[in-house]
C-alpha positions as CSV (number, residue, x, y, z in Angstrom):
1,X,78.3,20.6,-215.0
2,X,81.5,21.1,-212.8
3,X,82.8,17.9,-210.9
4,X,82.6,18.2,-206.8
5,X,85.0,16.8,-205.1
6,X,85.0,15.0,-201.3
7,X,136.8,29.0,-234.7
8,X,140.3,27.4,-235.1
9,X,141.9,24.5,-236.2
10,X,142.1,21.4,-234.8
11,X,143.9,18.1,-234.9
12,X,143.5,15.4,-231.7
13,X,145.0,12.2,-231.4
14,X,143.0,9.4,-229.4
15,X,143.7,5.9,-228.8
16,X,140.8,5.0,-230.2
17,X,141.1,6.8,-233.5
18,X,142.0,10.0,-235.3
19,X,140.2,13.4,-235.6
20,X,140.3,15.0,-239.0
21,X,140.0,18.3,-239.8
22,X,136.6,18.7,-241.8
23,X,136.0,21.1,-244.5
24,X,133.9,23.7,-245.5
25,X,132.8,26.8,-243.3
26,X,131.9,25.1,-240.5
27,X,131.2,25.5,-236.7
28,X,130.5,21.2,-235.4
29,X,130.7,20.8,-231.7
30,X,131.4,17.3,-230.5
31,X,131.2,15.8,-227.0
32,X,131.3,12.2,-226.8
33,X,131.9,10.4,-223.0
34,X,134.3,7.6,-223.6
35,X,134.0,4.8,-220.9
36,X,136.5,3.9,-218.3
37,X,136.3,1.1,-215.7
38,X,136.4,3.3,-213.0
39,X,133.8,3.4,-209.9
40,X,133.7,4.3,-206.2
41,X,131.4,3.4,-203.1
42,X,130.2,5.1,-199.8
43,X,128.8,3.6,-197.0
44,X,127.7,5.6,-193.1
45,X,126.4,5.0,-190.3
46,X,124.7,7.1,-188.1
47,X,125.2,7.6,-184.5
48,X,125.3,4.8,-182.1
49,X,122.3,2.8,-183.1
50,X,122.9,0.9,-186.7
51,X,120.2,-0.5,-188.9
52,X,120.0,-4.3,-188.9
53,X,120.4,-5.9,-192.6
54,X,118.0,-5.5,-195.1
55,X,115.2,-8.5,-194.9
56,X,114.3,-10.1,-198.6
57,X,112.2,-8.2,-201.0
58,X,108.4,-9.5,-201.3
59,X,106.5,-10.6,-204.4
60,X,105.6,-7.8,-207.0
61,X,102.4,-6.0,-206.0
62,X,101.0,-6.8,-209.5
63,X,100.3,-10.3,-211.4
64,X,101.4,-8.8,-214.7
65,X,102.6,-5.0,-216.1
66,X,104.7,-2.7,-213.7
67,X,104.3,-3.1,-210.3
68,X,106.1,-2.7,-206.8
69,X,108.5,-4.7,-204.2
70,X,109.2,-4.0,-201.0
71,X,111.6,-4.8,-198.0
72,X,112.1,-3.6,-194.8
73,X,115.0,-3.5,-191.7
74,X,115.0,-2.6,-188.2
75,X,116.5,0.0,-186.1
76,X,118.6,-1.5,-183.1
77,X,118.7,1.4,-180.9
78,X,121.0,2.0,-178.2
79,X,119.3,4.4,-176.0
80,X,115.5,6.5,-177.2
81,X,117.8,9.3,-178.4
82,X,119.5,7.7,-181.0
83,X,117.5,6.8,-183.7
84,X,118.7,5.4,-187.2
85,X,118.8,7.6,-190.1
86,X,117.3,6.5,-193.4
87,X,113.9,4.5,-194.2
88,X,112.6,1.4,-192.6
89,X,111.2,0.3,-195.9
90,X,112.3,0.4,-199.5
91,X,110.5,-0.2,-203.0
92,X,111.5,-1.4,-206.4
93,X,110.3,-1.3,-209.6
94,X,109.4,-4.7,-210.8
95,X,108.4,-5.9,-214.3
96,X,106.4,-8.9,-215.4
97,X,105.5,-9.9,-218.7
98,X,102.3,-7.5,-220.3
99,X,99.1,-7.8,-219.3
100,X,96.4,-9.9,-221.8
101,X,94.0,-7.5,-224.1
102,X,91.1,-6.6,-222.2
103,X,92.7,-7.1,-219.0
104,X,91.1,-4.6,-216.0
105,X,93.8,-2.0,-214.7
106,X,95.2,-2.0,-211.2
107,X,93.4,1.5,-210.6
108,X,90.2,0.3,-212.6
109,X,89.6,-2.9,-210.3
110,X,90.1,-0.8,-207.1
111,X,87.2,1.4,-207.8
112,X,84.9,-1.6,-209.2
113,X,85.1,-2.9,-205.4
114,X,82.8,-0.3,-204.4
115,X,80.5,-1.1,-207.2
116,X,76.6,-1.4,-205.9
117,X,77.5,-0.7,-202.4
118,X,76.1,2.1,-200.5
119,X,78.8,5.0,-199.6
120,X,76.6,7.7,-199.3
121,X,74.3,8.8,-196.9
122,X,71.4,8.4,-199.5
123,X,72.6,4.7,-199.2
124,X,72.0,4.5,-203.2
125,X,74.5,2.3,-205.1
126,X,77.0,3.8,-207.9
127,X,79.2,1.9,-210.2
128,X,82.6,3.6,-210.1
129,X,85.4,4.1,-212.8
130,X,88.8,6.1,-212.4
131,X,89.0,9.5,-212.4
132,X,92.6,11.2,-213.0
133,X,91.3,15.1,-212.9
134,X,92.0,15.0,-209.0
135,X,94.5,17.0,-207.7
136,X,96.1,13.8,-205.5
137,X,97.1,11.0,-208.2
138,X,97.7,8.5,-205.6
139,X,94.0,9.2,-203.8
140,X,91.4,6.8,-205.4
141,X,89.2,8.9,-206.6
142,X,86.3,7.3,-208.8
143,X,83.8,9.4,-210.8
144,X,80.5,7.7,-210.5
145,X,78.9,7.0,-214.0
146,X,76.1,8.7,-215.3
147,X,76.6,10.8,-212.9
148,X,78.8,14.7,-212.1
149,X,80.8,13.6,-209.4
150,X,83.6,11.4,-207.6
151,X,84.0,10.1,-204.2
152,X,87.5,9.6,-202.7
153,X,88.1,5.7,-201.3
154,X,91.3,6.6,-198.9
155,X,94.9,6.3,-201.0
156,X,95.0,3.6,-203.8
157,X,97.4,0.5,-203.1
158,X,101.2,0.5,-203.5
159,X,102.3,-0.2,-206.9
160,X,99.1,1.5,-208.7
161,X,100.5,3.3,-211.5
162,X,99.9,7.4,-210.5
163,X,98.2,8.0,-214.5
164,X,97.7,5.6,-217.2
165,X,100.6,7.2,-219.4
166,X,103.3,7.9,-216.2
167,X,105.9,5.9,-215.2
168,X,105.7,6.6,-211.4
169,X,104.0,4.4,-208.9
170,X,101.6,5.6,-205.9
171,X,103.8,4.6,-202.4
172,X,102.3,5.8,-199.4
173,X,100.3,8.4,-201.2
174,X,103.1,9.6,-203.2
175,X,104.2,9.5,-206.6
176,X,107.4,7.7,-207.2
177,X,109.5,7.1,-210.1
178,X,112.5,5.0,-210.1
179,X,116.1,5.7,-210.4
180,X,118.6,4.3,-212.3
181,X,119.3,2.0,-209.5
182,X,115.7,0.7,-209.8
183,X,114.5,2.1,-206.3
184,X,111.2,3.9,-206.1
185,X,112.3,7.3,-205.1
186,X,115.6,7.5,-204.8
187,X,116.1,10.0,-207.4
188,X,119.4,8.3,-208.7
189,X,120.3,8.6,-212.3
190,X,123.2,7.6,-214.6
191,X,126.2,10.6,-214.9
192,X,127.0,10.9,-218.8
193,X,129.4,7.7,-218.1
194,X,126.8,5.6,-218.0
195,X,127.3,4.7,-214.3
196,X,124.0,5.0,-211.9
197,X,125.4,7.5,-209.2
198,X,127.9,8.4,-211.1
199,X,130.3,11.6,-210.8
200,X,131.4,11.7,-214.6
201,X,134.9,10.7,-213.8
202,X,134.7,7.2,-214.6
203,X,135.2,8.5,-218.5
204,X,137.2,10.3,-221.0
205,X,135.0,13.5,-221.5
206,X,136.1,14.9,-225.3
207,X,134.4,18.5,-226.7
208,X,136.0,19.9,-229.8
209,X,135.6,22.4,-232.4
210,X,136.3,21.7,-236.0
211,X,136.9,24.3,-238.1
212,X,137.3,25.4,-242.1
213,X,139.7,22.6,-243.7
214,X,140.6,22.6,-247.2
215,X,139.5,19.7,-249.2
216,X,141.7,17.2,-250.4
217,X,143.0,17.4,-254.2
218,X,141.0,20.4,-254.5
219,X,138.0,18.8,-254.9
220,X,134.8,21.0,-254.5
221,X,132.3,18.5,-253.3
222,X,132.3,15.0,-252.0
223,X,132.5,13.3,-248.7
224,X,135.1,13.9,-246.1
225,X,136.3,11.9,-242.6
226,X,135.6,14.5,-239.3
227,X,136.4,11.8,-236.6
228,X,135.9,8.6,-235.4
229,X,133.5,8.1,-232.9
230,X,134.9,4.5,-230.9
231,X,132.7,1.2,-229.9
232,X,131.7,2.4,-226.1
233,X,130.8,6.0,-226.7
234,X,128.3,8.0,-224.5
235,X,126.4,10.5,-225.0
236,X,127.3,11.8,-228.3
237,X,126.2,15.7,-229.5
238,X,127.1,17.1,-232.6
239,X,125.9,20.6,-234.2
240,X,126.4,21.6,-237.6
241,X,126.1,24.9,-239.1
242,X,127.3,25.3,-242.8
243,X,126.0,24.8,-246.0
244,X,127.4,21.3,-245.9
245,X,125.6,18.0,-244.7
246,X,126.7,15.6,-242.3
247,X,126.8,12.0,-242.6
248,X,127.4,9.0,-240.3
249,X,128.4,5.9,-241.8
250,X,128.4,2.1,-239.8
251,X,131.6,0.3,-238.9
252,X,130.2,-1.9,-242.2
253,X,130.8,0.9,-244.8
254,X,126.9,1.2,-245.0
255,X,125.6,4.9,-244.6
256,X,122.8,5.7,-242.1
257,X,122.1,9.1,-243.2
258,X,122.8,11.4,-246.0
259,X,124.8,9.0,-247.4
260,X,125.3,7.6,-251.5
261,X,124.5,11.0,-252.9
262,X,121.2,10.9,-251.2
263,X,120.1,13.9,-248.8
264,X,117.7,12.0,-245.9
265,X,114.4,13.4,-243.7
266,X,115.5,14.3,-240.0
267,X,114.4,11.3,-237.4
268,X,115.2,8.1,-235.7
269,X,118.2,5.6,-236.9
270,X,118.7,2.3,-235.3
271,X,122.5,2.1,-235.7
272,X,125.0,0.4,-233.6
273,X,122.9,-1.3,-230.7
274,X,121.7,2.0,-230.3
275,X,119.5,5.3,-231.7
276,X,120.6,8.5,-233.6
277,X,118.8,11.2,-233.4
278,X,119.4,13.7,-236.4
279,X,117.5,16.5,-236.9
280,X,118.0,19.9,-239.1
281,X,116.6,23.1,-239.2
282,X,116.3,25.4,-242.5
283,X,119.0,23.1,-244.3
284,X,122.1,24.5,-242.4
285,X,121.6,23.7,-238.7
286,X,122.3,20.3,-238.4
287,X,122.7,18.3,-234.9
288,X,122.7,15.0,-234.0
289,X,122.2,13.2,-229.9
290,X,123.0,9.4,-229.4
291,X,122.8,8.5,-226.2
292,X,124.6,4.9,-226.4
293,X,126.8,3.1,-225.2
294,X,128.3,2.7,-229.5
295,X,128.2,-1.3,-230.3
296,X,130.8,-0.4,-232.6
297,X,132.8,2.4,-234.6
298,X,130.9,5.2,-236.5
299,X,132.2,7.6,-238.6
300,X,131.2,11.0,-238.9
301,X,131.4,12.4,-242.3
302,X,130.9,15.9,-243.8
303,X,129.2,16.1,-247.4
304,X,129.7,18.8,-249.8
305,X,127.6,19.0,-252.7
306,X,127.3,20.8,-255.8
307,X,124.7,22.9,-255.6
308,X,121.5,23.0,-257.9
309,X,119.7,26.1,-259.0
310,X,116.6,26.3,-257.0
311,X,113.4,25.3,-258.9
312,X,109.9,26.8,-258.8
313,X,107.9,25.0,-256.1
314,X,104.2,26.0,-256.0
315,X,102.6,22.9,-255.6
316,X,99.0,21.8,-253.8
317,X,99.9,19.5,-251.4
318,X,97.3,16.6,-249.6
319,X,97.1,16.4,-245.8
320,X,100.1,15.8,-243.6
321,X,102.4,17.1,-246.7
322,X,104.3,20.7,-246.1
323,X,104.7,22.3,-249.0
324,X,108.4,23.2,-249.9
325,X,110.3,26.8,-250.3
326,X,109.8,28.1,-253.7
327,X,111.2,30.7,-255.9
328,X,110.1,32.6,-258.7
329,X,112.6,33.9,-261.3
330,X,111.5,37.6,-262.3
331,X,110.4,38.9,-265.6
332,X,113.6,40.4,-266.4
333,X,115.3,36.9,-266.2
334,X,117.2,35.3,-268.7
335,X,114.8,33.0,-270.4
336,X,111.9,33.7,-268.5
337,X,108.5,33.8,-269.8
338,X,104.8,33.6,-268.0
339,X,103.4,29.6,-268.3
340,X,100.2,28.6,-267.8
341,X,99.4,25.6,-265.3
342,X,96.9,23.2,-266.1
343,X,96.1,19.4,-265.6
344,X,96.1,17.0,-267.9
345,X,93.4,15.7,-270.1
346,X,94.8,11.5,-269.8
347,X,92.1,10.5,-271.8
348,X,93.6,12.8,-275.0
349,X,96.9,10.7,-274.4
350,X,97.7,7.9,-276.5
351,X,99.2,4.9,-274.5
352,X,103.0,4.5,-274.7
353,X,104.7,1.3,-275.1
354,X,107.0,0.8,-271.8
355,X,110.5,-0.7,-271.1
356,X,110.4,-4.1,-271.2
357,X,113.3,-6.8,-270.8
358,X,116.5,-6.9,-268.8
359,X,118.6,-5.2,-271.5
360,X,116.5,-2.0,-271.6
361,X,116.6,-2.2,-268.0
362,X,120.4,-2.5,-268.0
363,X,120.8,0.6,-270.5
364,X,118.6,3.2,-269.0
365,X,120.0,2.5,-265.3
366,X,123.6,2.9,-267.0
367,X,122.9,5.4,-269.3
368,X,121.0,7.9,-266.4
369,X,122.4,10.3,-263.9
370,X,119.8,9.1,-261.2
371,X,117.7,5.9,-260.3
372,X,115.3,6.4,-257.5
373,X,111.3,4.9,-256.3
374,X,109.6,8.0,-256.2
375,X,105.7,8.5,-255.1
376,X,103.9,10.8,-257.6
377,X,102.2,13.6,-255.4
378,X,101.3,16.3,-258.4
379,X,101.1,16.5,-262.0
380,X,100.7,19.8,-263.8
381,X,100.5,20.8,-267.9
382,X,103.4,23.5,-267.8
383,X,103.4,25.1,-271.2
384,X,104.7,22.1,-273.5
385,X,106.1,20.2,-270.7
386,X,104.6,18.1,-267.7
387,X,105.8,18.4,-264.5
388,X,105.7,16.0,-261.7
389,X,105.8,16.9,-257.8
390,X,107.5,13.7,-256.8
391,X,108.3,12.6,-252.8
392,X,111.9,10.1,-253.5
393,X,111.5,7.0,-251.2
394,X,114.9,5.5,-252.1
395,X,118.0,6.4,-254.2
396,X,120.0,3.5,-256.3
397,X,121.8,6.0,-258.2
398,X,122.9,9.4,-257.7
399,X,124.9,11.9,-259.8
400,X,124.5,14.9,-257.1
401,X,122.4,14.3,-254.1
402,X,118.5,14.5,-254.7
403,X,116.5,16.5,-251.8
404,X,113.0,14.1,-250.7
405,X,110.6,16.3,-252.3
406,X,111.5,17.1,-256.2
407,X,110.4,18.3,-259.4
408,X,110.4,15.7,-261.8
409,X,109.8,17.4,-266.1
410,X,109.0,15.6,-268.7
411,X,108.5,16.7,-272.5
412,X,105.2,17.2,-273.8
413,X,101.8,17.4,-272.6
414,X,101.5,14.1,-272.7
415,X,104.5,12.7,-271.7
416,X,105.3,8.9,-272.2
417,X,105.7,7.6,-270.1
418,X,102.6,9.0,-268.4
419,X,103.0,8.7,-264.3
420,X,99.7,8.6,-262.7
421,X,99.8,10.8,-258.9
422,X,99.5,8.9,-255.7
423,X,101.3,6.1,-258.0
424,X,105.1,4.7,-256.9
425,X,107.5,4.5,-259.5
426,X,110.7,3.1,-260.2
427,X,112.3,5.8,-262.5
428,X,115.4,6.7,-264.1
429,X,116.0,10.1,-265.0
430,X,118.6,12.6,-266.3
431,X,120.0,15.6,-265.2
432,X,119.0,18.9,-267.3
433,X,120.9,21.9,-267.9
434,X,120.1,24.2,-270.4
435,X,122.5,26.1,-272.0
436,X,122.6,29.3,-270.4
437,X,123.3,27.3,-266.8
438,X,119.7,28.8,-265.6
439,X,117.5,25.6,-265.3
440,X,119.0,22.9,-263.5
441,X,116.3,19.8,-263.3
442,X,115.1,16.4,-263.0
443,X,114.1,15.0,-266.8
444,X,112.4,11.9,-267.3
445,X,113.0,11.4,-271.6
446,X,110.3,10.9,-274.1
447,X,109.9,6.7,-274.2
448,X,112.2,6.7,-271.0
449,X,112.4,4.2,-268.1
450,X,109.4,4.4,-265.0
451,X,107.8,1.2,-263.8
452,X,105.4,0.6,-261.3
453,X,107.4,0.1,-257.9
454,X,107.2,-4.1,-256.8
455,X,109.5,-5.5,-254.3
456,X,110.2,-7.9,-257.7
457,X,111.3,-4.8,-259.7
458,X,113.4,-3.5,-257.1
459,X,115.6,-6.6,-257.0
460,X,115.6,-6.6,-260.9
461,X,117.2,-3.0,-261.0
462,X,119.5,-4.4,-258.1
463,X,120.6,-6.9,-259.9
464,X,121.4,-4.5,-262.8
465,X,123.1,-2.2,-261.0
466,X,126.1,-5.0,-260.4
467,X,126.6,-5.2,-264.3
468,X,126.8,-1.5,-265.0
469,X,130.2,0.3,-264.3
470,X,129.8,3.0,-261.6
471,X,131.1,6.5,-262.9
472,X,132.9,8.8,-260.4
473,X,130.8,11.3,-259.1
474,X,131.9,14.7,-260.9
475,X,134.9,16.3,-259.6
């Protein structure tokens, strides 16, 4: 029932660091805002009356949550036709800590003071909850329960938030957000400088294009310096488009994406008092937005890797899981012949004896081309072999990057060890390539290493990792 209603090359030289040429085919735009300790004021007045100063601002409107302030002045008029310009009154945003569990909203408690009291001509008594479907946020409209209609009590107070998920507050009848500046309706936000009213010319404002480098001692994959991006930087945008990969690496050495051989998901990174934002489209368009101010240096990188032949990905996936591009070799393909898919009988499989002891630990890690904890989504009888449709959580090892959702063989049909889907695993595995360079895959060897993932077993193959020498990646 209806409710009624009452391409170039570029080199740069900063202060505050070099810009490299990057390599690869590559189109990366950069803008970064680099702050400068620069700043004006204004002040009027208007005609020949002048406002007196502004009085002090009263308590919040609210005893916990987001609430309102206000303060007020007075026009000191010469003469009737010369009145002040401006407001009489101005509101703040103010803060407290949250509000307890259970608490009753600002809006809530409003409409409860009608509760049981006649408003209608009927004189029959409602008890009244918000209602937000009104078109006037700031009118306190309550929807009587049990009932298919709401009554309108007049405007709510200052400082009620206008919708439980808004920032704004109802003043007056209106729906006010803050500015930078704090001040309900003053529409004041921070220039790309970071300074609230700014003009952007209180920074050094940088855009450039890097273009096609060559890479250094003819090297056909690795990772290469782009620029520096200095502690202090604003509003940062970088777009990618190449077959490449960037990477951004912490004034610490430590990689927060794409970094250690290791392709990541787009999202979120908490990096130098602030957050990255990467995201990538169809494995070429690459961008990334921080809005900052830097806490310190970042380096942007550009990674080149060698590229793997593309394996066959027709997997069922489980809820919230996107299943992967696939592709199918044709008939007429080298070494191609029609396999049947089937699961695996485990109770046919005899149990395999597992890994045990730090020196079997120590030669598989050194002894494999990758080390990663892996969840087990899939696993599929493939002819002779077993294959495993494996999500990678985290990469210890890496002899070319690994992408987050793999195909991991092993031999047999009933390979040992046997992984067990939905399972995490610490495995190491070995890169395949048959001889006529047309398979290029993940292998996990007969008798080979893949524990059950524990925090304990992750510090064990840590703790390996220092005693095994690292081999340059191939060049």
């Amino acid at each position: 029932m209806p409710l009624h209603s009452g391409t170039q090359e570029t080199r740069v030289e900063h202060p505050a660091g070099k810009l490299w040429p990057r390599p690869g085919p590559v189109l990366l735009l950069l803008w970064i805002y680099l702050c400068c300790a620069l700043e004006g004021r204004t002040q009027g007045r208007f005609g020949s009356s002048e406002w007196t100063s502004w009085g002090a601002w009263s308590g919040c409107s609210t005893t916990c949550g987001q609430g309102a302030s206000v303060r007020s002045r007075r026009c000191m008029r010469i003469s009737r036709e010369h009145a002040c310009g401006g407001d009489s009154h101005q509101y703040r945003l103010c803060r407290l800590p949250e509000c307890p569990s259970g608490a009753m909203p600002f809006r809530e408690l409003q409409c409860a003071l009608y509760n049981s009291r006649p408003v209608l001509s009927d004189q029959a008594t409602y008890q009244w909850v918000p209602f937000y479907g009104a078109p006037n946020l700031c009118d306190l409209n309550c929807l009587a329960e049990g009932h298919t209609f709401y009554y309108t009590f007049g405007r709510v107070l200052d400082g009620t938030p206008c919708s439980p998920d808004s920032e704004g507050l109802c003043i007056n009848g209106r729906c006010l957000t803050a500015g930078c500046d704090g001040i309900l309706g003053s529409g004041i936000q921070e220039d790309h400088c970071g300074q609230c009213g700014g003009r952007n010319n209180s920074c050094l404002f940088i855009q450039q294009v890097f273009s096609e480098a060559v890479p250094p001692s003819g090297q056909s994959h690795g990772y290469w310096n782009v620029t520096l991006i200095p502690i202090g930087a604003r509003n940062i945008r970088v777009t990618d488009r190449s077959r490449n990969y960037l990477a951004l690496m912490g004034s610490d050495g430590r990689y927060v994406f794409n970094g250690d051989w290791a392709i990541d998901w787009p999202g979120t990174f908490q990096v130098a008092e602030t957050q990255v934002y990467y995201s990538r489209i169809n494995d070429r368009d690459e961008s990334l937005w921080v809005a900052g101010p830097t806490g310190e240096d970042l380096h942007l990188q550009n990674h080149r890797s060698p590229l793997r032949q593309p394996q066959t990905r027709e997997v069922e996936v489980g809820p919230q899981e996107t299943a992967p591009a696939w592709t199918r070799p044709s008939p007429s393909s080298p070494g191609f012949s029609p396999l049947r898919e089937q699961p695996i009988e485990t109770e046919t499989c005899q149990p395999c004896p597992g890994a045990k002891g730090r020196s079997q630990r120590l030669l598989h890690y050194c002894r494999s081309d990758f080390v990663f904890r892996a969840r087990v989504l899939a696993r599929l009888r493939v002819g002779e072999e077993t294959r495993y449709d494996i999500q990678v959580q985290h990469s210890y090892k890496n002899w070319t990057p690994l992408e987050r959702r793999e195909f991991l063989w092993a031999p047999g049909a009933c390979p040992c060890p046997l992984l067990v889907p939905r399972a995490e695993y610490l495995i190491a595995a070995q890169r395949h390539i048959n001889y006529e360079g047309t398979l290029d895959r993940l292998l996990l060897p007969r008798a080979g290493y893949a524990r059950p993932w524990t925090p304990r077993e992750d510090s064990r193959i840590q703790e390996v990792a220092k005693h095994c020498p690292q081999a340059p990646p191939p060049g």
